[in-house]
FIKOLZA-1660 file (N, C-alpha, C; in steps of 0.1 Angstrom, whole numbers, plus 5000, padded with zeros to 4 digits):
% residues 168
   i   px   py   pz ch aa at
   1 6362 7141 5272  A  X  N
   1 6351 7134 5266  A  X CA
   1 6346 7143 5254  A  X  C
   2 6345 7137 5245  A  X  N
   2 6338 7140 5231  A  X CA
   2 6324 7137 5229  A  X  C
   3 6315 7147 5232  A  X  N
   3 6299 7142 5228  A  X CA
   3 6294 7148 5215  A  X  C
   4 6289 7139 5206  A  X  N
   4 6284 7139 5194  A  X CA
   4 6269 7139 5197  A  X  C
   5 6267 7152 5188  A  X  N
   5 6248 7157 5191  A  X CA
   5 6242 7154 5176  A  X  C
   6 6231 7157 5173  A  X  N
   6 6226 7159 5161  A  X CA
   6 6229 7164 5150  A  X  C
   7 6226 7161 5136  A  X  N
   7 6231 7177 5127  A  X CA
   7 6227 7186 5130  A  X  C
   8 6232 7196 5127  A  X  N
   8 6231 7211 5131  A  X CA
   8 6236 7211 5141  A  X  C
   9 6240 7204 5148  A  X  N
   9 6247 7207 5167  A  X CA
   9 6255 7208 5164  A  X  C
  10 6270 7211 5170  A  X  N
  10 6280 7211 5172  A  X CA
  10 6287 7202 5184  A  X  C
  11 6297 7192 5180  A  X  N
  11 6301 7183 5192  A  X CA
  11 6307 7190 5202  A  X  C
  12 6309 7188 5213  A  X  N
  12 6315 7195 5223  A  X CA
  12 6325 7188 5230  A  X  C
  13 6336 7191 5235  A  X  N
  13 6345 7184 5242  A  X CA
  13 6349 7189 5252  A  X  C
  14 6354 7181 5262  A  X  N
  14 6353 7188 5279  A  X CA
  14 6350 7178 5285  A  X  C
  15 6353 7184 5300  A  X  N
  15 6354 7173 5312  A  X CA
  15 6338 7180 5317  A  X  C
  16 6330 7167 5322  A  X  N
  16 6315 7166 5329  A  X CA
  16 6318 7167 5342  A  X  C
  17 6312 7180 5346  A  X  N
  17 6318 7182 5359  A  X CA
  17 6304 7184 5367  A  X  C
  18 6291 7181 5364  A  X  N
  18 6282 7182 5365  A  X CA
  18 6266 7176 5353  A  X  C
  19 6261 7175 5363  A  X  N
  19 6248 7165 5351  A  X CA
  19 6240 7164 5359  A  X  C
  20 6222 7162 5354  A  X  N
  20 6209 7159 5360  A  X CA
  20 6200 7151 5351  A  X  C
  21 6192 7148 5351  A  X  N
  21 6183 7145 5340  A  X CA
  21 6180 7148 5331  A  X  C
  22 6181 7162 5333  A  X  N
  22 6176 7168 5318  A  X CA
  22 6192 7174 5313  A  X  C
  23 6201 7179 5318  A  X  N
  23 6215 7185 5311  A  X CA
  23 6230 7183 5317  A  X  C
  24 6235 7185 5310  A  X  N
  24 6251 7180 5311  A  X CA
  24 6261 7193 5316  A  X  C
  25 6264 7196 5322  A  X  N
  25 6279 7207 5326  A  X CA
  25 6294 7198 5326  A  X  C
  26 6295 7209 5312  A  X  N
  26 6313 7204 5306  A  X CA
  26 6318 7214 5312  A  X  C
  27 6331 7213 5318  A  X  N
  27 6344 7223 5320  A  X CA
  27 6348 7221 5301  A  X  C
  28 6345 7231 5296  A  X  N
  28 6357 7230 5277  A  X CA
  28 6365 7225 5279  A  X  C
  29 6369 7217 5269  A  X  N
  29 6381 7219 5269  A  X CA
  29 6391 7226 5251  A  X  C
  30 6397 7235 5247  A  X  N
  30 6396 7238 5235  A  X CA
  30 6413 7226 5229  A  X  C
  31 6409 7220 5224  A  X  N
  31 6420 7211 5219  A  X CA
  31 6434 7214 5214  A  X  C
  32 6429 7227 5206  A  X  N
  32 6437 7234 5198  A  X CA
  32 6451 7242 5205  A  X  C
  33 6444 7248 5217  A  X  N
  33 6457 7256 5226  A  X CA
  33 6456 7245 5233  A  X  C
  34 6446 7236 5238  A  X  N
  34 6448 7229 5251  A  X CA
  34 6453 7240 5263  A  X  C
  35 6440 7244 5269  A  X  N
  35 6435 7247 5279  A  X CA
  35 6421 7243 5279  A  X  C
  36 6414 7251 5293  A  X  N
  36 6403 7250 5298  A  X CA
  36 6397 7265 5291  A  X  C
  37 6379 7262 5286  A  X  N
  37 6378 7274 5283  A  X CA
  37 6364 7276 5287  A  X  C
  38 6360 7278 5299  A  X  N
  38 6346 7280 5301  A  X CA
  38 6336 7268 5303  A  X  C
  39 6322 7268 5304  A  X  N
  39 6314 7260 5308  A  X CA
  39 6306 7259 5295  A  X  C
  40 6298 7249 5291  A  X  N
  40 6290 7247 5285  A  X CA
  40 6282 7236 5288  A  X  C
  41 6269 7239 5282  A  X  N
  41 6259 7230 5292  A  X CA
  41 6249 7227 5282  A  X  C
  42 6248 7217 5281  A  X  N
  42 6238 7207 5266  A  X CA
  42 6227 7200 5277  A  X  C
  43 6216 7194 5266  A  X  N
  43 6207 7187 5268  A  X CA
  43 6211 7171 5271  A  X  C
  44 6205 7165 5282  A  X  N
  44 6208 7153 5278  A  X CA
  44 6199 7146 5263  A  X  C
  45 6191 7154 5265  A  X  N
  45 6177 7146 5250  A  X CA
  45 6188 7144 5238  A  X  C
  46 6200 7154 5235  A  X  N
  46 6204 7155 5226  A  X CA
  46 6220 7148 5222  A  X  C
  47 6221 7138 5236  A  X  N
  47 6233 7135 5231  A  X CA
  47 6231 7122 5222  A  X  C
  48 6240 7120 5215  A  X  N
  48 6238 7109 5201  A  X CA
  48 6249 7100 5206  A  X  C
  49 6260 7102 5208  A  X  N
  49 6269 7093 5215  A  X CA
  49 6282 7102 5222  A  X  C
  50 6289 7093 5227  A  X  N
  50 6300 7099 5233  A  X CA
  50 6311 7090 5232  A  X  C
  51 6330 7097 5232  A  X  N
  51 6339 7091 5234  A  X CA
  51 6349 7097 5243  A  X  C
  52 6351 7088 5252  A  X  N
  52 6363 7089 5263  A  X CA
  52 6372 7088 5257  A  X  C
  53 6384 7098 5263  A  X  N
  53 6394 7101 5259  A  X CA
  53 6408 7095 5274  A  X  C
  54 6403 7086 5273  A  X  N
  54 6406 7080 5291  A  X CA
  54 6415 7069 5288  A  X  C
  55 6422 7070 5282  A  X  N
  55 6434 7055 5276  A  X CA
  55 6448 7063 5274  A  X  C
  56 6455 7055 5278  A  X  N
  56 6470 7061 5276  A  X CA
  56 6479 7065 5266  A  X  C
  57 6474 7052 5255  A  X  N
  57 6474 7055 5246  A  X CA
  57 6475 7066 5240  A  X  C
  58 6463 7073 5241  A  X  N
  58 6459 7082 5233  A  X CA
  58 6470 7098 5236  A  X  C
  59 6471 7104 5229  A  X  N
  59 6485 7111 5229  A  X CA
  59 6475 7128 5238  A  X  C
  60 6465 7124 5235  A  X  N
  60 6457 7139 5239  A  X CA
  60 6459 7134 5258  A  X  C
  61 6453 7121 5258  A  X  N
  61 6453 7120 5272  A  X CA
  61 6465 7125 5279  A  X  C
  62 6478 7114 5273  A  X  N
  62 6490 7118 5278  A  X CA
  62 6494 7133 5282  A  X  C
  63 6495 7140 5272  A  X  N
  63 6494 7152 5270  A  X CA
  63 6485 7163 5284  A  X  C
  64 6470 7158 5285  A  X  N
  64 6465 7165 5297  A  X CA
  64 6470 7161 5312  A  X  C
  65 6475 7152 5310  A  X  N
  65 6480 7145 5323  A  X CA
  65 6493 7153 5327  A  X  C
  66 6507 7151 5314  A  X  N
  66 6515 7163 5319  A  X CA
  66 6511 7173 5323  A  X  C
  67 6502 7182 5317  A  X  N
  67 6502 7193 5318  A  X CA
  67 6488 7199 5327  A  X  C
  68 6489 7188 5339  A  X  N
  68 6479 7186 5352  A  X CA
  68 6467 7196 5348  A  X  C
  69 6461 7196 5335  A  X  N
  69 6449 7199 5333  A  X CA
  69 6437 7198 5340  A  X  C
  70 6433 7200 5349  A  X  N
  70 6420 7197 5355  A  X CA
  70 6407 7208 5359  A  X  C
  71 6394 7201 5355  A  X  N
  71 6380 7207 5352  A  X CA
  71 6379 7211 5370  A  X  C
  72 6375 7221 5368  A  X  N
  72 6365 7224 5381  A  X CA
  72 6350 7233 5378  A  X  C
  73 6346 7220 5387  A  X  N
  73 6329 7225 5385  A  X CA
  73 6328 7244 5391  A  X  C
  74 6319 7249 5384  A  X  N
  74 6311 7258 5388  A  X CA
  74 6308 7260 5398  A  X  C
  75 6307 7270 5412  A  X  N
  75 6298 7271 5419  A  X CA
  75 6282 7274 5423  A  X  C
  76 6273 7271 5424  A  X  N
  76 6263 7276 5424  A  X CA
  76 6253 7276 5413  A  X  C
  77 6258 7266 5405  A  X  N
  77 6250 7265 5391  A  X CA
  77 6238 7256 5393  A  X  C
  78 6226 7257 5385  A  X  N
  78 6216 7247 5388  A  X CA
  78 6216 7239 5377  A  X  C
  79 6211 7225 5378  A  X  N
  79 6209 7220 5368  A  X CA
  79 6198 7213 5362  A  X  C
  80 6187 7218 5378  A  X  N
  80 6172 7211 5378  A  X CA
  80 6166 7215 5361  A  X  C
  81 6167 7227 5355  A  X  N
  81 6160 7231 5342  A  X CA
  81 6166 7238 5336  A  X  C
  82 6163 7241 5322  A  X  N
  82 6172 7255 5320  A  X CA
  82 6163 7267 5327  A  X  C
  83 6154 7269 5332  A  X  N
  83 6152 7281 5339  A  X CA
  83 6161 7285 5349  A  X  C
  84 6161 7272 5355  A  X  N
  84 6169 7272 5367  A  X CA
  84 6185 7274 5363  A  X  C
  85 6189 7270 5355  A  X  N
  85 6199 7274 5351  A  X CA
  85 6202 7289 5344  A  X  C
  86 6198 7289 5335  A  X  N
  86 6198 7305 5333  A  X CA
  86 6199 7315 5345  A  X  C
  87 6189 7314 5354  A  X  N
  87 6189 7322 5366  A  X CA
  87 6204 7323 5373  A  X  C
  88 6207 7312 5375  A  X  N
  88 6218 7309 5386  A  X CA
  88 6233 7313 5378  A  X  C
  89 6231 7311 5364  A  X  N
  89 6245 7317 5356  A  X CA
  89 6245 7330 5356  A  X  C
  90 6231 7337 5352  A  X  N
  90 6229 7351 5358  A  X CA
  90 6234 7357 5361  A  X  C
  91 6227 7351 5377  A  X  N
  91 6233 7360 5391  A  X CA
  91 6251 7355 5395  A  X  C
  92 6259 7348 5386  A  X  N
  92 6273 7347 5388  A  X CA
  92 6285 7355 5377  A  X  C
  93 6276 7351 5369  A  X  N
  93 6286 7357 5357  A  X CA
  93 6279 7369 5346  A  X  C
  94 6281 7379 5344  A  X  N
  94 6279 7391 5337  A  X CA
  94 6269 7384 5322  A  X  C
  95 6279 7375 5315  A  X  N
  95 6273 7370 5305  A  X CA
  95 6267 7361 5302  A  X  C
  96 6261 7353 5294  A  X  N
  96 6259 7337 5287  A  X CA
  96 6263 7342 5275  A  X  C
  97 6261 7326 5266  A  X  N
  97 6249 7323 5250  A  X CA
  97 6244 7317 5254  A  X  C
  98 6232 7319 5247  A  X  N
  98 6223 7308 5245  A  X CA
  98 6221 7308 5231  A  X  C
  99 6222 7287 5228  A  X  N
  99 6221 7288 5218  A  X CA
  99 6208 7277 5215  A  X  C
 100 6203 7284 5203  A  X  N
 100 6190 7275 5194  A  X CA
 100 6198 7269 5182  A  X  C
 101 6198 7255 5181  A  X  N
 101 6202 7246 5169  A  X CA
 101 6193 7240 5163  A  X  C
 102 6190 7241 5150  A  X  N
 102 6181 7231 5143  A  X CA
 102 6189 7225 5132  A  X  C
 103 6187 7215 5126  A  X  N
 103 6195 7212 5111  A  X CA
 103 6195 7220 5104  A  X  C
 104 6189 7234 5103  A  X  N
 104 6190 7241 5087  A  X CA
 104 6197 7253 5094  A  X  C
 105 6195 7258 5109  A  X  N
 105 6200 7270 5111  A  X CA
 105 6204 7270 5127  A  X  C
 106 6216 7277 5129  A  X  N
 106 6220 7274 5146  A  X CA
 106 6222 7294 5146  A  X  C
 107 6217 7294 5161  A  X  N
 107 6218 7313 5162  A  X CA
 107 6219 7311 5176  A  X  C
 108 6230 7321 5179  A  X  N
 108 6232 7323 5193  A  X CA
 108 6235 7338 5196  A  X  C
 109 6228 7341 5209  A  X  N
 109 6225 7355 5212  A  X CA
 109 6238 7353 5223  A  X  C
 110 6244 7362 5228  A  X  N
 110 6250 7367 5237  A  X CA
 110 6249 7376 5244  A  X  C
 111 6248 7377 5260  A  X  N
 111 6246 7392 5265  A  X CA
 111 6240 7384 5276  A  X  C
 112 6228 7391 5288  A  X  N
 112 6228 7391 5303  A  X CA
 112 6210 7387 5297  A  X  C
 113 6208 7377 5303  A  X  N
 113 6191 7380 5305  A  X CA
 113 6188 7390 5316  A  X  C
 114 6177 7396 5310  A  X  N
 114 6170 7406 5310  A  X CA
 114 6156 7405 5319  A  X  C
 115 6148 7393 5316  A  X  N
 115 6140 7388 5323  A  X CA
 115 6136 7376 5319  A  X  C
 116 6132 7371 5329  A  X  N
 116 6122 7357 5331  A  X CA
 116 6111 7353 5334  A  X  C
 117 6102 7346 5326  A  X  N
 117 6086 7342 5323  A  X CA
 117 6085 7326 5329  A  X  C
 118 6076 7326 5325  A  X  N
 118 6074 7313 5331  A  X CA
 118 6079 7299 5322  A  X  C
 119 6073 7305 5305  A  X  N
 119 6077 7295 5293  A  X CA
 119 6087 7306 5288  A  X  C
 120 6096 7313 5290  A  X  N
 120 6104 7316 5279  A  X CA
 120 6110 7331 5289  A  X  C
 121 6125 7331 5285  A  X  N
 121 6127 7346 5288  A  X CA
 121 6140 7354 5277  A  X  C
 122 6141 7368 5280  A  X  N
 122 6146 7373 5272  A  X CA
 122 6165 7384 5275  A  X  C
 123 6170 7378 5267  A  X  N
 123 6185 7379 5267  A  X CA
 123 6188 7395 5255  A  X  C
 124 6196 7407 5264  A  X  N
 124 6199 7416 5256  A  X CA
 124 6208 7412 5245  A  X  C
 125 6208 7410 5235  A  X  N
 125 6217 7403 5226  A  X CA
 125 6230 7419 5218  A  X  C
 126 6241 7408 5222  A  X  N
 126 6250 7423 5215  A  X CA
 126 6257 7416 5201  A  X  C
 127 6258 7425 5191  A  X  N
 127 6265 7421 5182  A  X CA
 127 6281 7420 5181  A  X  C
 128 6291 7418 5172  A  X  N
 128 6303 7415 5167  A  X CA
 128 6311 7425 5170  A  X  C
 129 6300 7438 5173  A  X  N
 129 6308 7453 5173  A  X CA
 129 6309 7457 5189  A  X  C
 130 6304 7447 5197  A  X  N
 130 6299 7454 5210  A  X CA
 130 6287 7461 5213  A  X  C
 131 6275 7462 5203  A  X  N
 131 6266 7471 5206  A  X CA
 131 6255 7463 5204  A  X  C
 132 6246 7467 5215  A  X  N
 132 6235 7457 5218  A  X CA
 132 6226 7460 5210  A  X  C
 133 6222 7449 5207  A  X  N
 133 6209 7447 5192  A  X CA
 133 6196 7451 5198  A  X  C
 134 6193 7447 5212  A  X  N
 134 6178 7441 5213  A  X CA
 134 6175 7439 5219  A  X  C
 135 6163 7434 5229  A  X  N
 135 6161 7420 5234  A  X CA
 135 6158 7411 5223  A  X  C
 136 6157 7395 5231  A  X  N
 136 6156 7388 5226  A  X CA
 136 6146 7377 5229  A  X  C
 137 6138 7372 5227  A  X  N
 137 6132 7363 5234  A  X CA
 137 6130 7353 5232  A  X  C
 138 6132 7342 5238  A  X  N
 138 6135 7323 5239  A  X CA
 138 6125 7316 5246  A  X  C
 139 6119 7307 5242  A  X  N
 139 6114 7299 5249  A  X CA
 139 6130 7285 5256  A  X  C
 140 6123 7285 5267  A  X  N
 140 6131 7279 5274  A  X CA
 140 6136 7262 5267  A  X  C
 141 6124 7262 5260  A  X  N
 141 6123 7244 5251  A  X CA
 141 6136 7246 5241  A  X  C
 142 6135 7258 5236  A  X  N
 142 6141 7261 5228  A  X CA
 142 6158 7260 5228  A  X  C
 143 6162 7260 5237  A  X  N
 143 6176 7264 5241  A  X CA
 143 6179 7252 5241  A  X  C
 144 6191 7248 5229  A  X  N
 144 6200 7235 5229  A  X CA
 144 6211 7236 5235  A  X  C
 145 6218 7248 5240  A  X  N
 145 6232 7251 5244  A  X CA
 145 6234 7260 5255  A  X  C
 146 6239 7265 5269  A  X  N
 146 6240 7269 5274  A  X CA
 146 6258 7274 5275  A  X  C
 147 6264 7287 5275  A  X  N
 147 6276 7287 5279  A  X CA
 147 6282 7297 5288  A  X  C
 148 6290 7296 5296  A  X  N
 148 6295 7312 5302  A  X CA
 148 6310 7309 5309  A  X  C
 149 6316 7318 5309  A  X  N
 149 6331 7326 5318  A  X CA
 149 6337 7315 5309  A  X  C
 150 6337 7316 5295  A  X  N
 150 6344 7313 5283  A  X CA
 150 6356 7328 5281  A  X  C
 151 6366 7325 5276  A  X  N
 151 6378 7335 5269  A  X CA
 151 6367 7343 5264  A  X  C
 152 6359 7342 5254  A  X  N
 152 6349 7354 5240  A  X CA
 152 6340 7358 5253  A  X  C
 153 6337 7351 5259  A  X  N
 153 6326 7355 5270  A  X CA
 153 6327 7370 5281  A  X  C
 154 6339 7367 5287  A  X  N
 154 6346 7371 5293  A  X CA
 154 6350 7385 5286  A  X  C
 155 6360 7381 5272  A  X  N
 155 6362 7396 5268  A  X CA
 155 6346 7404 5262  A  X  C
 156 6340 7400 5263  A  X  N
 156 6324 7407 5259  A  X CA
 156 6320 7415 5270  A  X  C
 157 6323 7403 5279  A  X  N
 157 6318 7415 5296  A  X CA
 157 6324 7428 5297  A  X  C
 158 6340 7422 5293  A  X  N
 158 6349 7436 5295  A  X CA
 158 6345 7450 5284  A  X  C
 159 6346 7444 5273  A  X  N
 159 6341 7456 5261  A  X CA
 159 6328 7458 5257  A  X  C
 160 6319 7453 5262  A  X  N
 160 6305 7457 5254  A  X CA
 160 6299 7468 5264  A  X  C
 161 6293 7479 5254  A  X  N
 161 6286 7486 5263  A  X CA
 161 6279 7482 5276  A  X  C
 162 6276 7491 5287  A  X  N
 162 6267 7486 5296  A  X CA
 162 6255 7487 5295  A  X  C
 163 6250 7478 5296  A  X  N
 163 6232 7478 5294  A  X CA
 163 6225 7481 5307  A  X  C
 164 6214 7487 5309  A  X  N
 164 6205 7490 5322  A  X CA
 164 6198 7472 5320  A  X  C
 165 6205 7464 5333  A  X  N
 165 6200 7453 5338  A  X CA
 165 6192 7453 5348  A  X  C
 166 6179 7445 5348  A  X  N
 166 6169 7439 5355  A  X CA
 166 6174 7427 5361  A  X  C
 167 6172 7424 5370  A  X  N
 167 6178 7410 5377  A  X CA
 167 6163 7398 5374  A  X  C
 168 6170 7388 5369  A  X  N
 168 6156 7382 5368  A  X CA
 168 6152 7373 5374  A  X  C
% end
């Protein structure tokens, strides 16, 4: 499935292996190598439309079929809020992004949250080089994109310095 968001968003493609009222959990899928690449997790507020890639036709379909491609959900992910979610990716996987989209500017931090508030919490963000910038701090409203145990994700955990974590 192909979901088309707003300007400024970026569409996303992937199998829905999970969903609630408020957000969507894709297994990726990256088209280009065709594999699976991680979880990403959008707003439902923000989806603009969507296209199934579910006809035989279509050469991508064929294609995932030989090559018994298949999404599996996450364990233990929440999907009641993004608090709840953030928490629960957390305590599974080393890393996230989270990302903020608007039409004029999209920024995404990378790295472990750090702690959690009631309206907003804050993520050690590391840069391009491996070395942690900062905290960071988000309001929860704020977060259009959710992602983790992505390929970039993954080699981040492995190479970035370690940071003194708070569980939050």
């Amino acid at each position: 499935m192909q979901i088309h968001r707003p300007p400024g968003m970026s569409s996303v493609f992937g199998f829905v292996v999970g969903s609630s009222d408020e957000l969507v959990l894709l297994h990726s899928f990256n088209s280009e190598v065709f594999c699976l690449d991680g979880y990403d997790i959008i707003r439902q507020c923000d989806i603009r439309s969507f296209c199934f890639f579910d006809d035989p036709r279509y050469w991508r379909y064929r294609a995932i079929r030989r090559l018994k491609i298949r999404p599996i959900p996450p364990r233990d992910i929440s999907l009641v809020s993004v608090q709840e979610l953030l928490s629960s990716v957390s305590s599974c996987y080393p890393l996230l992004s989270a990302h903020r989209e608007t039409p004029r500017r999209r920024t995404t931090y990378v790295g472990p949250v750090v702690s959690m508030a009631e309206r907003s919490f804050t993520i050690e963000d590391a840069d391009f080089f491996g070395q942690w910038t900062g905290p960071r701090r988000l309001r929860y409203a704020d977060v259009t994109r959710v992602c983790f145990d992505g390929g970039y994700l993954r080699a981040c955990a492995m190479t970035t310095q370690k940071v003194r974590r708070h569980r939050p």
